[in-house]
TIDREN-983402 format. One record per residue (C-alpha): residue in one letter; x, y, z. Coordinates in steps of 0.02 Angstrom, whole numbers, padded with zeros to 5 digits, always signed. Layout:
REM residues N
AXYZ
...
***
This chain:
REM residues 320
X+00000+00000+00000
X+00144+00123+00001
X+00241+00181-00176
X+00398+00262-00163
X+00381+00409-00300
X+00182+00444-00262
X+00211+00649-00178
X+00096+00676-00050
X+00094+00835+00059
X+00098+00884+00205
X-00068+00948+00223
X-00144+00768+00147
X-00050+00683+00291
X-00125+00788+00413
X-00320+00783+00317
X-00291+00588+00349
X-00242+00582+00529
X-00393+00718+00550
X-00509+00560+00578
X-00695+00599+00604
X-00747+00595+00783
X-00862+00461+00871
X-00969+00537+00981
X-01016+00417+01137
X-01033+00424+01340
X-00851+00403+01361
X-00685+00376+01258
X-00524+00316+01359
X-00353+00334+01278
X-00188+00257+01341
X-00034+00132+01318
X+00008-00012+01414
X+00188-00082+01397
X+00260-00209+01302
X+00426-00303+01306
X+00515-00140+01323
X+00400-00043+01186
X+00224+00038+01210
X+00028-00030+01134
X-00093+00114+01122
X-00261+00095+01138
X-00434+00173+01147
X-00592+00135+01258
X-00764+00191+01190
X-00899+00158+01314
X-00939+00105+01491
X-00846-00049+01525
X-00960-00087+01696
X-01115-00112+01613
X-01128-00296+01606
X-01065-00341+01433
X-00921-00415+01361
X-00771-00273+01297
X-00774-00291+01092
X-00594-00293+01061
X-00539-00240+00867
X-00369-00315+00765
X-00346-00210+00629
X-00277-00291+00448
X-00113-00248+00379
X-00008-00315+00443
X+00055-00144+00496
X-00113-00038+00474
X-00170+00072+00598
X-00346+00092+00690
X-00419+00219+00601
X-00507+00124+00466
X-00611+00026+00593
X-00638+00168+00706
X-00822+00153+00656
X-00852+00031+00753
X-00852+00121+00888
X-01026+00176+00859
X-01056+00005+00945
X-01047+00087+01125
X-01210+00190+01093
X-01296+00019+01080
X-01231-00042+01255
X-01072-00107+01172
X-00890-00045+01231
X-00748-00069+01118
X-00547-00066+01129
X-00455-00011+00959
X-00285-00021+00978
X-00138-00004+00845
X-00037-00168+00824
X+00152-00142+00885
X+00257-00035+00744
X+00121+00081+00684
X+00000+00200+00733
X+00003+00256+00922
X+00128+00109+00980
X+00298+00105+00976
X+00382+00123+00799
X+00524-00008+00791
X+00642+00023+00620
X+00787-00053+00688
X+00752-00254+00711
X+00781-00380+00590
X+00648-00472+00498
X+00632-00610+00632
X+00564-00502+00747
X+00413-00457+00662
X+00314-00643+00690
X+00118-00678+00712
X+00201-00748+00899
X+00241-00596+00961
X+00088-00500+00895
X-00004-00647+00987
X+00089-00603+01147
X+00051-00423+01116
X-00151-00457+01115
X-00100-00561+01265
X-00047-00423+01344
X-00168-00308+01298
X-00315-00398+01355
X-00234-00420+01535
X-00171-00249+01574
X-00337-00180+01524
X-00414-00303+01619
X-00539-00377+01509
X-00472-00571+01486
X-00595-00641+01579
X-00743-00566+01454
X-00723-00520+01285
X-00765-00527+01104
X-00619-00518+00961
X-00661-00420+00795
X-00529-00478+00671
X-00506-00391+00513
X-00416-00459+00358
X-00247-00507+00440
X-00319-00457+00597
X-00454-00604+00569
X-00335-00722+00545
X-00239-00684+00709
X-00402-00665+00802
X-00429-00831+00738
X-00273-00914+00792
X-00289-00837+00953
X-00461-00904+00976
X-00377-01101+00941
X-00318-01075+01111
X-00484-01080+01181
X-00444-00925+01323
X-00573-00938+01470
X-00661-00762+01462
X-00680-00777+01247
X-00865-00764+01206
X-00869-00729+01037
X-00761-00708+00878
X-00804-00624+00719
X-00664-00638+00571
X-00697-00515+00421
X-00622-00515+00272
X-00483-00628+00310
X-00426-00789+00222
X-00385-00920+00292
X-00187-00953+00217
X-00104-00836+00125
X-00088-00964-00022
X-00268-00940-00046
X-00244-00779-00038
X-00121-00752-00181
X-00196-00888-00271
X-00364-00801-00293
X-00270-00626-00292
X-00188-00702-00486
X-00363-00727-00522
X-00430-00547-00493
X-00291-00490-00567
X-00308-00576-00729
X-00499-00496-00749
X-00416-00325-00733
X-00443-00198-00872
X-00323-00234-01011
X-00158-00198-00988
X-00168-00154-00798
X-00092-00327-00749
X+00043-00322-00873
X+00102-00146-00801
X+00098-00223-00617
X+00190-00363-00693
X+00315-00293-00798
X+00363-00181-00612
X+00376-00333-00512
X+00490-00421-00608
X+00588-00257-00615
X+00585-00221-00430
X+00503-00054-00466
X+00336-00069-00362
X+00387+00098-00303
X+00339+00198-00476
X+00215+00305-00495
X+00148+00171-00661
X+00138+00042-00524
X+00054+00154-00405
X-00065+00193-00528
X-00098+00031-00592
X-00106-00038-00404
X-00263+00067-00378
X-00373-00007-00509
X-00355-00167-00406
X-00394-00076-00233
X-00529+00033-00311
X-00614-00153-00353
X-00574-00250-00207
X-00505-00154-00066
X-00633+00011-00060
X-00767+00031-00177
X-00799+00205-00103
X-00745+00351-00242
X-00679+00465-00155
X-00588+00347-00006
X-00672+00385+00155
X-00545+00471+00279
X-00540+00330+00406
X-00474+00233+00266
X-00356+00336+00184
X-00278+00362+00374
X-00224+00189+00384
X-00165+00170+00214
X-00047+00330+00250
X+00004+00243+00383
X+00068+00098+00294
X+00121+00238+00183
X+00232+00327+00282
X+00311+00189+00400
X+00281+00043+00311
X+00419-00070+00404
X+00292-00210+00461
X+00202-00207+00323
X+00352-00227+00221
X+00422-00351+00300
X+00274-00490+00332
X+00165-00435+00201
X+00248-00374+00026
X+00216-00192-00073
X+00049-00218-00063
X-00116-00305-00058
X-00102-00432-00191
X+00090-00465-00221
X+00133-00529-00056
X+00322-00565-00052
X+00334-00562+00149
X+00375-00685+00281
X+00175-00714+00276
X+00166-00771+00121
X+00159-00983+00174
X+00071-00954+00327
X-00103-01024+00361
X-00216-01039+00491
X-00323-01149+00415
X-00249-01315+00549
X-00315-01209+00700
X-00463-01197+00657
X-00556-01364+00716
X-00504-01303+00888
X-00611-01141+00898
X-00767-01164+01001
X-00870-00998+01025
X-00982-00919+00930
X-00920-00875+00774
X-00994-00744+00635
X-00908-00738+00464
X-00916-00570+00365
X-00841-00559+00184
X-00888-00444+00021
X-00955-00516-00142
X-00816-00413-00224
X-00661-00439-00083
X-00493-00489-00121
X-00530-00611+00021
X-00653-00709-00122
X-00769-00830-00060
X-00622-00962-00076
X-00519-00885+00034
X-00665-00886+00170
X-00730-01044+00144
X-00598-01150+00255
X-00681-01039+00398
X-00860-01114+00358
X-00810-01298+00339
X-00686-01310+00491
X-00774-01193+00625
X-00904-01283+00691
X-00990-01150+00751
X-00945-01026+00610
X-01122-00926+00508
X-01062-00816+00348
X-01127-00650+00297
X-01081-00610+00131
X-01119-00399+00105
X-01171-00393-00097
X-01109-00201-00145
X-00950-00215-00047
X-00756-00265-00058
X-00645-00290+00087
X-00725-00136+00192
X-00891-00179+00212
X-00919-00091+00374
X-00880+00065+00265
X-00969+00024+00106
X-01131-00038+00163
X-01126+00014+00345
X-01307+00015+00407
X-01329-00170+00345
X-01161-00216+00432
X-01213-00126+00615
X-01379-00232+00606
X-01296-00388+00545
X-01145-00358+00707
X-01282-00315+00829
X-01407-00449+00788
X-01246-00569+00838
X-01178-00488+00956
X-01332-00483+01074
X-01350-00664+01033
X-01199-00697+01155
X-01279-00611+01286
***
């Protein structure tokens, strides 16, 4: 999601960070620590009133919050939520000086870990997992952790060779010529021109956001990746669909069998994670439903929003 030549300003930086406000009873912000390093986070509601905490993963790897931030809507229905930005972006720590090895799906494991015990919600809480956030949500779920009630995993596949094996597919129905550009730059090693850049966004505009102009929660966390795009980088690849990261074999796909709450499914008929990509979740959950949102890609909370908060709520206050 980041392009090396692509100029943008100042002022756009600051226009993304300048996220639209949620307006609820009560928003918390802090950081626990870490292993040495700081996880920020953000409380929006009242924590005492019964229910379990909705806890958020954002995708990227090495995203940011912002584009789920929506979500926190969820508190004027009785719901509260923690965002919180994965270790090496957003409000934690920025780390530019490990080596590759220390960006694994262990230690971002350990990090939820430690999340949901300084904040003192382990013992009664729900995990939204988005994209690569649904598929660590989901490996943190085969754990089976006492105070888990429910899991929902959107837009996430279930292995990454799924993932590039459908993302060949989209890319081959492309407009003419707009695969042979992205092609021609990755055998070059020059996904950082402004061609590729340009030739990149037909893809998102299809599968990623559907929205024309991007909505500013989402352009936020894909300046994020933008401007410090270390983890992303290094487990993922230049970008959505040519993944050339230390992700790139992994899977979650034998875990799955072992997850045993309540589980809700929520994908796009026009994702990049395709229907394939989803459909280990279905047959090796036993407790897994699917929602399939027909107008949206990979952001359905964004695209069709008022069908998602129904379809969320109606499960949600089924665990209760």
């Amino acid at each position: 999601m980041r392009t090396g030549t692509v100029d943008f300003t100042g002022a756009d930086r600051a226009a993304a960070r300048e996220v639209v406000p949620v307006t609820v009873a009560s928003t918390v912000t802090g950081s626990v620590s870490f292993r040495g390093y700081r996880t920020w986070y953000r409380i929006t509601g009242d924590q005492r009133n019964g229910r379990p905490v909705l806890v958020v993963l954002h995708g990227g790897p090495g995203s940011s919050h912002d584009y789920l931030l929506s979500l926190a809507g969820l508190a004027r229905h009785g719901w509260p939520v923690v965002h919180y930005d994965q270790l090496g972006n957003g409000g934690s720590s920025h780390i530019k000086d490990q080596a590759s090895d220390f960006w694994t799906v262990e230690l971002f494991l350990a990090e939820l870990d430690n999340l949901l015990q300084q904040l003192g919600v382990d013992s009664d809480y729900v995990l939204f997992g988005q994209s690569w956030g649904g598929m660590l949500a989901a490996a943190h779920a085969a754990g089976r952790p006492a105070g888990l009630r429910g899991l929902v995993i959107a837009n996430a596949p279930a292995s990454y060779s799924l993932w590039l094996r459908e993302a060949e597919r989209l890319r081959a129905a492309l407009p003419p010529g707009v695969n042979e550009t992205l092609r021609r730059h990755e055998v070059a090693g020059t996904t950082d021109s402004a061609e590729y850049f340009t030739a990149m966004r037909v893809f998102y505009d299809r599968h990623v956001c559907r929205i024309d102009p991007w909505p500013r929660d989402y352009y936020a966390s894909f300046m994020e990746i933008y401007n410090n795009p270390t983890v992303y980088f290094t487990m993922n690849g230049p970008n959505e669909f040519h993944v050339t990261g230390t992700l790139r074999d992994w899977t979650v796909e034998p875990l799955l069998p072992r997850i045993a709450v309540p589980t809700l499914l929520l994908s796009g008929r026009h994702d990049e994670a395709t229907p394939a990509t989803v459909q280990p979740y279905q047959d090796l959950i036993p407790t897994a439903r699917w929602e399939i949102f027909e107008e949206s890609s990979h952001v359905p909370h964004l695209e069709e929003p008022e069908r998602f908060d129904a379809v969320l709520l109606a499960f949600l206050n089924e665990l209760t």
